[in-house]
C-alpha positions in Angstrom: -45.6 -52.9 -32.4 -44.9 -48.8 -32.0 -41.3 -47.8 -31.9 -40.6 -45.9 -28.7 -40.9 -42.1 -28.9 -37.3 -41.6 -27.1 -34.7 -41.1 -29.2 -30.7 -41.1 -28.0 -31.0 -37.3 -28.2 -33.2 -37.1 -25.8 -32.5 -38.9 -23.2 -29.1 -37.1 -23.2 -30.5 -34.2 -22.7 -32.8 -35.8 -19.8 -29.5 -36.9 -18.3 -27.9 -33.3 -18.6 -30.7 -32.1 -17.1 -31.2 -33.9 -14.1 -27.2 -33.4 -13.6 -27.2 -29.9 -13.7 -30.2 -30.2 -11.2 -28.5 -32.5 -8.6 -25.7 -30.0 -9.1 -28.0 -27.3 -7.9 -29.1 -28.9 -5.1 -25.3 -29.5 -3.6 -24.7 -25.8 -4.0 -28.0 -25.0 -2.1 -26.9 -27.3 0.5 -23.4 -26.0 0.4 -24.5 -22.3 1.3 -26.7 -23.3 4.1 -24.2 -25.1 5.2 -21.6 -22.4 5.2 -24.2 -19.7 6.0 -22.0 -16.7 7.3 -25.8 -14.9 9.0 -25.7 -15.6 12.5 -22.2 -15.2 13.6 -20.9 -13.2 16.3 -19.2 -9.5 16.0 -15.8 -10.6 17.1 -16.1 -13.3 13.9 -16.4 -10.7 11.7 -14.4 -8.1 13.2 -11.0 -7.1 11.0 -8.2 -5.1 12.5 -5.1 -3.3 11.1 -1.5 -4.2 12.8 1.2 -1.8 12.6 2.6 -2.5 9.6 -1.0 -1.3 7.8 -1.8 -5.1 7.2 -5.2 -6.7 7.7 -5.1 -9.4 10.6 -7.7 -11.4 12.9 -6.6 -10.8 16.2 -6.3 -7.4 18.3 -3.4 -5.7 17.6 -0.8 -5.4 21.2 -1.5 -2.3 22.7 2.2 -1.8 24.0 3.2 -0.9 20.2 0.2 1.7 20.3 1.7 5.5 18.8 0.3 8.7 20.2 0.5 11.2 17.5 -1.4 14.7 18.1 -4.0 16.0 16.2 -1.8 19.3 15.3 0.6 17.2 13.7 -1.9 16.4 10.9 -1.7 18.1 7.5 -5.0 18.1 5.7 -4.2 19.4 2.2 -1.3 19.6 -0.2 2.1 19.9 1.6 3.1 23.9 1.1 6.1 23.9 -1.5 9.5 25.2 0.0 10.9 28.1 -1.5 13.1 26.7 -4.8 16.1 29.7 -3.9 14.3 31.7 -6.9 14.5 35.4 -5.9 10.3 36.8 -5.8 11.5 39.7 -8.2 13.5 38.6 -11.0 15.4 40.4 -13.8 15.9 38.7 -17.5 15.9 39.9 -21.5 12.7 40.2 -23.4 13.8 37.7 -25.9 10.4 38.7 -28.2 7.4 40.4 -27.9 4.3 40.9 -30.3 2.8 44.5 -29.5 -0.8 44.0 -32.2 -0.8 40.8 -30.5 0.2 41.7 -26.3 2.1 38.8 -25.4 5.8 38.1 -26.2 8.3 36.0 -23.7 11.5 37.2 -21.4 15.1 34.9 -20.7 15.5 34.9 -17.0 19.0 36.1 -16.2 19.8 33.4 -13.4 17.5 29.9 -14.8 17.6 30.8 -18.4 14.3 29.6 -18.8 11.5 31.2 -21.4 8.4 33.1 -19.2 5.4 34.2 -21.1 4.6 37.7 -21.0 1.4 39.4 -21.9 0.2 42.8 -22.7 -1.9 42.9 -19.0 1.0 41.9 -16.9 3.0 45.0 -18.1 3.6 47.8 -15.8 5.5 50.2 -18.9 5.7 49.6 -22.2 8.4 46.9 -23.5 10.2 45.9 -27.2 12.8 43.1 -27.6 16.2 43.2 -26.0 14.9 45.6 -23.4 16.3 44.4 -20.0 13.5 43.8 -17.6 12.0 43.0 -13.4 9.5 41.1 -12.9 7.5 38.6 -11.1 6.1 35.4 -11.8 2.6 33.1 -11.0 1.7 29.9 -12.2 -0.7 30.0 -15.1 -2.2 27.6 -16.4 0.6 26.5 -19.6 3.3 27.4 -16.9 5.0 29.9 -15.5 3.7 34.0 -17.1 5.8 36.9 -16.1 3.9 39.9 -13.8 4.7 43.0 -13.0 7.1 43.8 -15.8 8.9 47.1 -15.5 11.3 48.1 -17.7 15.2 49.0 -16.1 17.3 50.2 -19.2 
């Protein structure tokens, strides 16, 4: 008599198999079951209360706010004025001529402004007391306009 081909191995895996087949088949059924096609728009309609939270039902429209459309800001907000005068004086602390840039102490914020050689309207050396204006650049703020006063 032939010993039987199957070994414990095998049949294991035969077992694991058709589990992980019957297992397939109950999440097949499962989806049809809970099939979500076929449902109505007010289902799968979402809408917003008040308070920017995600609800089910309609929300009251007593607590509806008018707000007009000129009331909108697209865009950055516009910064207010920081009380910094638009023409300012300070000390040219140190300036570079064979290289054109140097930087100024603002008299009122004490704060160090770039200057360079373009943004000059007469020539400068340090300790000369200047006016100028400022504009963002893009390391901060660089000193325009720069006139010399004494």
């Amino acid at each position: 008599m032939g010993r039987s081909q199957e070994t414990v191995g095998k049949k294991e895996k035969e077992k694991k198999k058709a589990k992980k087949k019957q297992d397939k088949e109950e999440k097949k059924q499962e989806r049809k079951a809970n099939n979500s096609k076929g449902k109505s728009l007010e289902d799968m309609m979402a809408y917003i209360d008040e308070y920017g939270n995600i609800s089910s039902t309609p929300p009251d429209p007593r607590k509806k706010v008018v707000i007009n459309h000129e009331d909108i800001q697209l865009g950055a907000a516009k910064r207010e004025d920081d009380g910094v005068p638009a023409i300012r004086t300070g000390k040219v602390s140190f300036f570079n001529e064979s290289k054109g840039y140097g930087f100024i102490i603002d008299q009122n914020t004490r704060e160090s402004i770039f200057v360079h050689a373009n943004g000059l309207q007469t020539q400068i050396k340090e300790n000369d007391i200047v006016t100028f204006e400022t504009e963002r650049g893009p390391k901060g703020l660089v000193a325009i306009n720069v006139k010399k006063t004494k």
